[in-house]
C-alpha positions as CSV (number, residue, x, y, z in Angstrom):
1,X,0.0,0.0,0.0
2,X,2.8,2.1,0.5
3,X,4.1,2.1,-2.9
4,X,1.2,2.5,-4.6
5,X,0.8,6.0,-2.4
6,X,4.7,7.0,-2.9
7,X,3.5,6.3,-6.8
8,X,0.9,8.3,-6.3
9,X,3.2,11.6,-4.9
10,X,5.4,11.0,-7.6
11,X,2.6,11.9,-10.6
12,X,1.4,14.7,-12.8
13,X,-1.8,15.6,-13.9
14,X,-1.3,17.0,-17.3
15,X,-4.3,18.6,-19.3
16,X,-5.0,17.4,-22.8
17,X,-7.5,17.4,-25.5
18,X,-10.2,15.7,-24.0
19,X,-11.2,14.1,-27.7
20,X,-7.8,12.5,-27.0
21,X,-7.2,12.2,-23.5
22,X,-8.1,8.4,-23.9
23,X,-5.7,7.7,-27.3
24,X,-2.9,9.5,-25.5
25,X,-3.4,7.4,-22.3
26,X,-3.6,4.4,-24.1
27,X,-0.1,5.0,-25.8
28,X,1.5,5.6,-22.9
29,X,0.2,2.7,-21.2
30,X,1.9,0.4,-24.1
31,X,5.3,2.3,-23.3
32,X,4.9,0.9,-19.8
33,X,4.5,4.3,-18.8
34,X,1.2,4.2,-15.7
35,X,-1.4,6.6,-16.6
36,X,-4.8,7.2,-15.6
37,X,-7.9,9.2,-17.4
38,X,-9.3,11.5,-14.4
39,X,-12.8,12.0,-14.3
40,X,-12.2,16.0,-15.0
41,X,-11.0,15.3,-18.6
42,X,-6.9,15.6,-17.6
43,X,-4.9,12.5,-17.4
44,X,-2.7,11.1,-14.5
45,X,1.3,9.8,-16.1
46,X,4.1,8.7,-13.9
47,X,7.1,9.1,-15.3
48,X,9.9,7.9,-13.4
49,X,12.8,8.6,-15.7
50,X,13.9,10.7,-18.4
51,X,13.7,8.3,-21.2
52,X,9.9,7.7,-20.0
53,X,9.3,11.8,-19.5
54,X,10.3,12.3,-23.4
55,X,8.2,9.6,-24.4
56,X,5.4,11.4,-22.3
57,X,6.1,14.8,-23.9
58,X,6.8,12.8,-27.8
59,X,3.4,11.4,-27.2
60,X,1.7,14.5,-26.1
61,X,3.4,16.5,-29.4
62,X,1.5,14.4,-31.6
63,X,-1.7,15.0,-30.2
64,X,-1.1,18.6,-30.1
65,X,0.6,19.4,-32.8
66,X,0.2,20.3,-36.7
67,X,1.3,17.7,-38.7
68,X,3.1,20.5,-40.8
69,X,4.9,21.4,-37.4
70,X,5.8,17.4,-37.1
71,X,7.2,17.0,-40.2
72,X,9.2,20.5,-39.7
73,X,10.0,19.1,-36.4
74,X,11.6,15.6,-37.8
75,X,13.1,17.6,-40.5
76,X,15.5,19.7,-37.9
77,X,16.2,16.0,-36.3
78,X,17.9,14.9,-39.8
79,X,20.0,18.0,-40.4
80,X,21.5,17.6,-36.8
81,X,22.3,13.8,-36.9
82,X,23.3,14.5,-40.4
């Protein structure tokens, strides 16, 4: 019981589009990454690590972003690793 309340300290509610809420938490949950939808329409993550934190914030982009701004996004990636 402990844990599950030291878990509990550890999360962030994060507001999202409420259209998506459910997609977004679903995603995360296949990363491993413990979410919850709140009955207020914002979602619930614990993110432990870094690597999980940019998957969080990767899977919140594409929900909330243009694909234009994506693909200009990605774009910037390739000319840096390039």
């Amino acid at each position: 019981m402990e844990q599950a309340h030291s878990q509990t300290d550890h999360a962030q509610v994060i507001s999202c589009d409420r259209s998506a809420r459910w997609q977004v938490c679903h995603r995360l949950q296949e990363l491993d990454i413990c979410c919850d939808c709140l009955a207020d329409g914002r979602l619930r993550v614990l993110a432990n690590t870094p690597v999980a934190l940019m998957q969080v914030r990767s899977v919140l982009q594409q929900w909330s972003m243009s694909r234009s701004a994506l693909v200009g996004q990605l774009e910037k990636c390739w000319q840096c690793s390039g």
